[in-house]
N, C-alpha and C positions, 0 to 999 in steps of 0.2 A: 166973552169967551172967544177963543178961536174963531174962522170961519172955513170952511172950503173955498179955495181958489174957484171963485166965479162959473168958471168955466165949465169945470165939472157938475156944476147946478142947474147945468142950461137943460138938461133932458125932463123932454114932457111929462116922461112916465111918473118925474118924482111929483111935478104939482098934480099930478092922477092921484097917488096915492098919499097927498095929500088933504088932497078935499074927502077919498073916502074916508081918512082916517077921521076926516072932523065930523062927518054924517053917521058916522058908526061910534061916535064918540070912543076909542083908543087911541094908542099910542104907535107910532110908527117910525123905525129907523132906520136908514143904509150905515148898517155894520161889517169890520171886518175887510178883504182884501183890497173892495171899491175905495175905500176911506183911506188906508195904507197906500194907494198906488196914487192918489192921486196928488200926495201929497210929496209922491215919490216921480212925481211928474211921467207918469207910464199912464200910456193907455189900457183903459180895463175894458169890458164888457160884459162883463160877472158878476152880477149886482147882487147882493143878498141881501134881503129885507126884513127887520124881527120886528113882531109886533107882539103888543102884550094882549093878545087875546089868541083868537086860534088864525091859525097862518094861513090855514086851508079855507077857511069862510072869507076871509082877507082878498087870496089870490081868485076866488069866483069872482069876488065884486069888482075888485079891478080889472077883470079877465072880460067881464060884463059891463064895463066901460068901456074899454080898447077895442073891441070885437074881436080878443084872442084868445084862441085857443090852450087850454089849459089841464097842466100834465099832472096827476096827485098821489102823495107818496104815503099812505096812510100809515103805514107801517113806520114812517120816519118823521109824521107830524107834519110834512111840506108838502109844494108847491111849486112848480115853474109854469112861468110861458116866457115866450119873446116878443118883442117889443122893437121894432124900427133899428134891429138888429143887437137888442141886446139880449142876453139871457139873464130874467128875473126870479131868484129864489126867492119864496117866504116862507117863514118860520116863525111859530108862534115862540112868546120869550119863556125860557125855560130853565127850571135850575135841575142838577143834577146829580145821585149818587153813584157806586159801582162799588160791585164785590170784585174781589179779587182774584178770583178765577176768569173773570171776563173784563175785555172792556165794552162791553154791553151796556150802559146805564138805566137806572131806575129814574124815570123821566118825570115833574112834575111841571107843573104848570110855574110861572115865576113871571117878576119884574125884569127891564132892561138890565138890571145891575144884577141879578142873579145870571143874567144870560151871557152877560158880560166874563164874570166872574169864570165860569165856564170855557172860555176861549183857550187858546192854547197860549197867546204869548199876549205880550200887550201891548204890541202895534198890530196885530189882528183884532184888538178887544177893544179900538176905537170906533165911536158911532157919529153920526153924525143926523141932527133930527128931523122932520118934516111935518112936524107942528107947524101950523098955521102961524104961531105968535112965536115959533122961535126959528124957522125955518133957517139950516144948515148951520146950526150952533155944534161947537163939537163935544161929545160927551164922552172923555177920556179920566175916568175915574185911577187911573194906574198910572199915568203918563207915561204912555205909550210916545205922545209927539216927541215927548224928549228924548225918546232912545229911538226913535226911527233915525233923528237929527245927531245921535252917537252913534249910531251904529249898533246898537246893543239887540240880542236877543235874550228875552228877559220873559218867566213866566207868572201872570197875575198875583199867582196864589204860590204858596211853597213850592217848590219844585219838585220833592219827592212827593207830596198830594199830586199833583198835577200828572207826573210821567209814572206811577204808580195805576193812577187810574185808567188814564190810556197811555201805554207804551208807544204809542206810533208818533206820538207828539215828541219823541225825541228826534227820531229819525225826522218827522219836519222840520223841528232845528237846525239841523244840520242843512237840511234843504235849501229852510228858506237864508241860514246864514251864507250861504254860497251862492244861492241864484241872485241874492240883494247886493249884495257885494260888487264895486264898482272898483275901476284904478284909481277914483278919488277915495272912497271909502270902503274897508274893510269891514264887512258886519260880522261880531264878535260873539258867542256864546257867550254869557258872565259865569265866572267862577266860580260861584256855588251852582249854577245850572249842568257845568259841565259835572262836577262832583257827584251828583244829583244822580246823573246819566250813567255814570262809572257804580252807583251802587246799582242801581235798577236795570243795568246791560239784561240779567236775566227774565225780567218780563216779557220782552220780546215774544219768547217761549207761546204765552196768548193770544198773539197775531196772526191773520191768518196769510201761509207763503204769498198769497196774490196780493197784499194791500204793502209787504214789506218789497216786493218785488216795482210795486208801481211807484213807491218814494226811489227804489236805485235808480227807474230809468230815467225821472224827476232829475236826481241829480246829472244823473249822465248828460242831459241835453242843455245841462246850464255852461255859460261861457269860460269858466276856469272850472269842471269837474273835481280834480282834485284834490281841492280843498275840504270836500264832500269827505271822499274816502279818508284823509289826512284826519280829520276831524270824526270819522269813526274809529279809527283805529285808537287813534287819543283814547277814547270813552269806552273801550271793548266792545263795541257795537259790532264792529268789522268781525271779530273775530267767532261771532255767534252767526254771521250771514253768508258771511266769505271765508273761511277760514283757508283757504290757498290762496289769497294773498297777504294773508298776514305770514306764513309761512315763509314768504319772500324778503322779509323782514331780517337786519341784520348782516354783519361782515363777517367772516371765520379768515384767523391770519393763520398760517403755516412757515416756516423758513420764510417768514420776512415778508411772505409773499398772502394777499389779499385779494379780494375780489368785489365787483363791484355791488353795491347794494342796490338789490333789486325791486325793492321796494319802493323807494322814493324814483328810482330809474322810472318803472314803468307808470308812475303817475306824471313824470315829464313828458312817456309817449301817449297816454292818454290827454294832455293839454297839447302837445302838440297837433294829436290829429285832431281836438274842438278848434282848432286856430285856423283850420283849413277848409272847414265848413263854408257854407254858403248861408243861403239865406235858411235853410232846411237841416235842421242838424241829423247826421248820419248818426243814430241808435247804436244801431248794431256794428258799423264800422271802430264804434269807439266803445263797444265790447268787446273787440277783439283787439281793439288797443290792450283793455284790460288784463285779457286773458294773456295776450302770448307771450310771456314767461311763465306761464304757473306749471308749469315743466320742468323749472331747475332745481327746486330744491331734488326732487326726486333723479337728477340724473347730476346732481353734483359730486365731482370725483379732485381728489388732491393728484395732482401727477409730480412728483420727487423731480425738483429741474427745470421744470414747466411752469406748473401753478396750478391753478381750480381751470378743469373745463365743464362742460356742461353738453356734453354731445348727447346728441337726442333728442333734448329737451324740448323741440319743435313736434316731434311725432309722440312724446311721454303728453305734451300739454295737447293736445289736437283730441286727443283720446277721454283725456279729461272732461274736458268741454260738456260731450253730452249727456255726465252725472250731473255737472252741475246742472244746466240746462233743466234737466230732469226734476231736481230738486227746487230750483227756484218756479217750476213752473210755463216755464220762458218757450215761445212758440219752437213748432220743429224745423220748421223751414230757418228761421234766424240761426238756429244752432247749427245745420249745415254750413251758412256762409261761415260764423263765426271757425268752427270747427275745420273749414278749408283755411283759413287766413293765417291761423293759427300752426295749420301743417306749414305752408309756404311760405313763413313770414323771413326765412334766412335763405330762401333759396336764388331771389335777384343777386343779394352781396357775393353769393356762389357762383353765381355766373363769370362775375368781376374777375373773382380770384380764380377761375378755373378755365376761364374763356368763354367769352360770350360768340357761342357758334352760333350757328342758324339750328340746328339740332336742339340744344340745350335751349335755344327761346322756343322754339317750334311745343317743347315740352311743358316748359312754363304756361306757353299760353293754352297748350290743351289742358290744364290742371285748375287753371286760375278761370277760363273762360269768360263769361263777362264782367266778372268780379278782378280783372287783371288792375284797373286804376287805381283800385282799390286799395290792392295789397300793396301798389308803387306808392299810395300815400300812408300806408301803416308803412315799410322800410325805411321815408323819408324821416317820418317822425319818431324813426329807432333810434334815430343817431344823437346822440344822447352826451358825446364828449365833449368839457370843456376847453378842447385842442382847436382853435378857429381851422388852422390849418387843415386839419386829420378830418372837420368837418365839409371841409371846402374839399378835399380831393371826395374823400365816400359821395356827396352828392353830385362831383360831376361824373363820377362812375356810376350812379343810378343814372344822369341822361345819359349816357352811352348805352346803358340796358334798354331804356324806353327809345331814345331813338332807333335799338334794333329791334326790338318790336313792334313798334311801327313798319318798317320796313317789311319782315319775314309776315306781319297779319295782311299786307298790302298784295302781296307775292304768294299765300298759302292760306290764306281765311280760314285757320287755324281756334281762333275767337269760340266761333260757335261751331264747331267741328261736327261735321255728321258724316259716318263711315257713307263711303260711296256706294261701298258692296252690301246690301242690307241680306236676312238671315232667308229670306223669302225667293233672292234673288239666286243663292247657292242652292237651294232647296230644288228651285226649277230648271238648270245647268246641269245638276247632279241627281235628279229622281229621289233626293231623299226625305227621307220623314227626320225630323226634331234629332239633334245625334250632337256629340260632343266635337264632332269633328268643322260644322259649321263656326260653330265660336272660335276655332283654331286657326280658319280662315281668314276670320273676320278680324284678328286679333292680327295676322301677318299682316292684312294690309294697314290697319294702322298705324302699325310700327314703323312698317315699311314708309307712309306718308312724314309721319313726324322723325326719322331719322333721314328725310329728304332724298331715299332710294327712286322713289317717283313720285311724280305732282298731284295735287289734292284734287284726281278729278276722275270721272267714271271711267275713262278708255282707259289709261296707264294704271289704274288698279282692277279693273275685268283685267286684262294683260296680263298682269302678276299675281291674281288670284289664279287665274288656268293654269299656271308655271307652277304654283305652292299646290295647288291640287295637285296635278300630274305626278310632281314629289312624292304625295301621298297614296300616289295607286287608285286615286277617281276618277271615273271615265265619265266624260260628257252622256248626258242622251240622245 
C-alpha cells in the first residue's frame, strides 16, 4: 500500500501513540487534513487522531506519557493537547446518523471505515496507521489519493446523503476547492456533487449564521477568493447567504447601450485586492472589496443619450453594509471600516476629475483617517478595464492623489485629526454649561482647518474660534 512521504512520519508524538495503542490493545490513526497535506506537500500542524475505542481515555494515556496537558470535549467525544508544537485532536471512531431538522447527529461507537465513511470528501477520509506491524500504511478505502492527484472534490457516500445530512459540507467544498487550488492545478467540484448542491442549496436554512459566516471568511483569506463565490453562485448557495451580490448579476442593454456586469466585475476587485496582501491577509479589507458595489442595483438609472449611471451607489451600498453585517453576525468594529470603505471607495478617482486641491485631500484624509492605504488599495484594484491604456493613465492618476497626500498629511497631520479647540476649552473662555453653541464652534474651526483657512494647530484656531465667537454675541470671562 501507499506510504507517507518519510518525513511527515518523523514526529515523536506518533511512535507515542503508537506504543499506547499496542499496550491498550486498539486501533489508532492520523486521519483527514494531516494525511491530505502532506501529501499536498503543505505544512500542517493539526493532527487529528481516531481510534477505535474511546478518544478521551486514548488522549489521558498519551497526555500521561508526554507530560501534557490535556483539554476534553465531552459533549463532542474528544480530546486535544499540544505536543512540541503541534495541536493533537483524538477521537474515538464513530459512525453516524441525523434527522433532518438538524445537523446534530446521532452518534454511535464504530470502526475506522464507519468513521471514515462519515468524512466529508475523500481526500479528507484518507488514514494513514500507526500499528506497530503496519506503521504509516495508507488506509484510503474511496480513493481519495487519486482525486487529490486530479484535483477532484468528491464526496465518500452519495452526495445528496452526505450534504443532506450536514449542509455545511457544501459550503466546505467550495472552500476546500479554492483554497487547494493552485496555477498548476484547479481543484474541481465533480458534477453530480455540484448537482447535489443545487438541490440541497435550501438546507442551509439548519445552520447556524456563525458556522456559515466562518466558511465565507475561510474563503475570503484564500489566495484566488473568487472562485469561492463564483462557485456559490453556480449552486444557489450565494443567493441564500448573499443575496446582494447576486443581484449584481447580469447586463440590461437599452438603445444599444449596456453596462457593465457587476458581478463578475467585483470578483476581479475582490482577487485583485487578495494579490496585494502580504504575508497576513486583510479580512476585512477584502470585504469591502466585496461590498462596494452592492449599491447599484438599487440606484441604477437608464439616462436617454447617456446610458445606465449609478449615482449614489457609494452612499445607497455604505448604508447597506450594516444590515448585512448585522445579519451575518459579523463584528461591529469591521463593519465601520468596511462601512467607511464603502462610502469612499469613488471619491480618490473624484479628486482626479475634479482637482486634486489641498482642500479636497485635506477632506479625504479626514474621512478615511488611518484606514486612508487602505481605500488607495481598494481604488487600485477597481480598475477593472480591459483598456491597457485607460488602465495605465487611472493608476498614474491614483499616484498623483497619493503623492498629494503625502504631502498635505506631512504639512497638516490631517491622518489622525484631533479638533485643537476641545468642548471643555470653549466651556472655560465662555462661562458656559453644555449648550449647542459649543459644537457650532467646534465645527467652524474644523472646517475652517481642512478648507486650509488656518493651520492645524492650537494658536491659529483659539484665534478663529474668538472671531466665530464674537460673531456670535459671546463674550469672554
Amino acid at each position: 500500500m501507499p506510504t507517507i512521504v518519510p518525513q511527515y512520519l518523523d514526529r515523536k508524538i506518533f511512535r507515542i501513540v503508537s506504543e499506547v495503542a499496542r499496550e491498550r490493545d486498539v486501533r489508532a490513526f492520523v486521519i483527514g487534513g494531516y494525511v491530505r497535506d502532506c501529501f499536498l506537500g503543505r505544512p500542517s500542524s493539526d493532527i487529528d487522531i481516531v481510534v477505535e475505542g474511546s478518544g478521551i481515555d486514548f488522549a489521558r494515556a498519551v497526555g500521561e506519557r508526554t507530560g501534557s496537558y490535556v483539554s476534553y470535549f465531552k459533549n463532542f467525544g474528544t480530546a486535544m493537547l499540544h505536543y512540541k508544537g503541534d495541536e493533537i485532536e483524538f477521537v474515538g471512531a464513530r459512525k453516524e446518523s441525523y434527522r433532518r431538522e438538524s445537523r446534530k447527529p446521532i452518534v454511535e461507537d464504530g470502526t475506522l471505515r464507519d468513521d471514515q465513511e462519515r468524512r466529508d470528501f475523500t481526500i479528507n477520509a484518507m488514514a494513514f496507521s500507526l500499528q506497530e506491524d503496519s506503521f504509516g500504511e495508507l488506509v484510503d478505502p474511496f480513493g481519495g489519493i487519486k482525486d487529490l492527484a486530479a484535483g477532484i472534490i468528491r464526496t465518500p457516500l452519495d452526495p445528496d446523503t452526505t450534504y443532506s445530512d450536514d449542509p455545511l459540507r457544501m459550503l466546505r467544498a467550495v472552500r476546500f476547492a479554492t483554497k487547494l487550488s493552485t496555477p498548476e492545478l484547479t481543484f474541481r467540484i465533480v458534477p453530480e456533487s455540484l448537482e447535489s448542491m443545487r438541490r440541497m442549496a435550501d438546507r442551509l436554512s439548519i445552520l447556524s449564521v456563525e458556522r456559515i459566516t466562518e466558511e465565507l471568511n475561510k474563503m475570503l483569506v484564500t489566495a484566488r477568493p473568487s472562485m469561492a463565490f463564483d462557485l456559490m453562485e453556480q449552486t444557489g448557495l450565494l443567493e441564500r447567504i448573499l443575496p446582494e451580490l447576486c443581484a449584481l448579476k447580469g447586463v440590461e442593454t437599452l438603445e444599444g447601450k449596456g453596462h457593465k456586469e457587476n458581478f463578475s466585475h467585483t470578483l476581479m476587485v475582490l482577487d485583485n485586492v487578495a494579490a496585494t496582501d502580504g504575508p497576513e491577509p486583510k479580512l476585512w479589507l477584502r470585504w469591502a472589496a466585496l461590498m462596494h458595489d452592492i449599491g447599484k442595483p438599487a440606484s441604477k438609472k437608464f439616462v436617454p443619450g447617456t446610458g445606465w449611471t449609478f449615482h449614489g451607489h457609494d452612499l445607497i451600498g455604505s448604508r447597506m453594509v450594516p444590515k448585512i453585517f448585522q445579519r451575518l453576525k459579523l463584528p461591529l468594529d469591521a463593519m465601520k471600516y468596511v462601512k467607511k470603505l464603502v462610502w469612499l471607495h469613488l471619491r480618490p478617482i473624484a479628486l482626479v476629475d475634479e482637482g486634486v486641491t489641498d482642500s479636497a485631500v485635506r477632506r479625504l484624509l479626514f474621512d478615511a483617517g488611518e484606514d486612508i492605504d487602505d481605500l488607495m488599495t481598494l481604488c487600485r484594484a477597481d480598475v477593472t478595464s480591459k483598456n491597457p491604456a485607460k488602465v495605465a493613465r487611472v493608476q498614474a492618476n491614483f499616484s498623483l492623489v497619493e503623492q498629494k497626500l503625502v504631502e498635505v498629511e506631512e504639512k497638516d497631520r490631517i491622518r489622525n485629526f484631533k479638533n485643537p479647540i476641545s468642548g471643555e476649552y470653549v466651556m472655560k473662555v465662555y462661562g458656559l454649561e453644555p449648550c449647542h453653541e459649543i459644537g457650532v464652534l467646534k465645527e467652524a474651526v474644523k472646517e475652517a482647518i481642512l478648507d486650509g483657512i488656518i493651520e492645524n494647530n492650537f494658536e491659529q484656531a483659539d484665534a478663529y474660534m474668538r472671531v466665530k465667537a464674537a460673531e456670535m454675541g459671546l463674550k469672554e470671562q
